[in-house]
C-alpha positions, -999 to 999 in steps of 0.1 A, spaced: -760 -622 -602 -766 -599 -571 -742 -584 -547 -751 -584 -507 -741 -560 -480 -708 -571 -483 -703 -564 -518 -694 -607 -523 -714 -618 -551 -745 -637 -549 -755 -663 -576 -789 -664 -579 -800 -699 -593 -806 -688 -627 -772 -682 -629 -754 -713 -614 -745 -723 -647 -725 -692 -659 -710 -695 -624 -700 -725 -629 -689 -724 -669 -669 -694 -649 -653 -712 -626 -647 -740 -650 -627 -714 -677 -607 -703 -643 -592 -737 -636 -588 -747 -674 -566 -716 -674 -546 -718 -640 -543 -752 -649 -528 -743 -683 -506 -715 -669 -494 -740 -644 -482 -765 -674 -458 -734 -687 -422 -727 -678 -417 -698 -652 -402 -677 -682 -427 -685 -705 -454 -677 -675 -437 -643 -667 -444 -635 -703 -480 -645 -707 -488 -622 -673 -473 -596 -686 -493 -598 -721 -525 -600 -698 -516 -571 -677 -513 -550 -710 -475 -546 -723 -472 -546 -757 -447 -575 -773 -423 -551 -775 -423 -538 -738 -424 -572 -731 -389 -583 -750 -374 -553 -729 -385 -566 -695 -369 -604 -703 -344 -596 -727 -354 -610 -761 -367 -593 -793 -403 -584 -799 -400 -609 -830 -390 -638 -803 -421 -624 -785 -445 -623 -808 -427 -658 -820 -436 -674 -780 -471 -662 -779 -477 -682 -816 -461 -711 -798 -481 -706 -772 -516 -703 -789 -504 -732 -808 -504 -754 -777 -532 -745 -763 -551 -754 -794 -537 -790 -785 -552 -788 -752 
């Protein structure tokens, strides 16, 4: 992978296929986040943008337990997927 003058990156093709596994792990996961409840979205952004559970049950209102609780739910889905 290269970057140009225009610091967009350029796939050389020895990479195309990491570019698209890439692109294919992007949808599966927009597509995935799209499946979830706004709520339950709100939460898993804030888990990717660092917050700890606990942090987390502060900024929607429930306990770090019920946190902790919706990510295992969460993983548990996906598996299913």
């Amino acid at each position: 992978m290269n970057y140009d003058d225009d610091d967009k990156i350029k796939y050389e093709p020895s990479d195309r296929n990491e570019f698209i596994n890439d692109l294919n792990d992007e949808i599966n996961v927009f597509y995935l986040l799209k499946r979830l409840s706004p709520k339950i979205r709100q939460i898993v952004e804030l888990k990717a943008q660092g917050y700890k559970y606990q942090e987390i049950g502060n900024i929607v209102g429930k306990s770090e337990n019920a946190i902790k609780q919706t990510f295992w739910r969460i993983r548990k889905k996906i598996v299913k997927v």
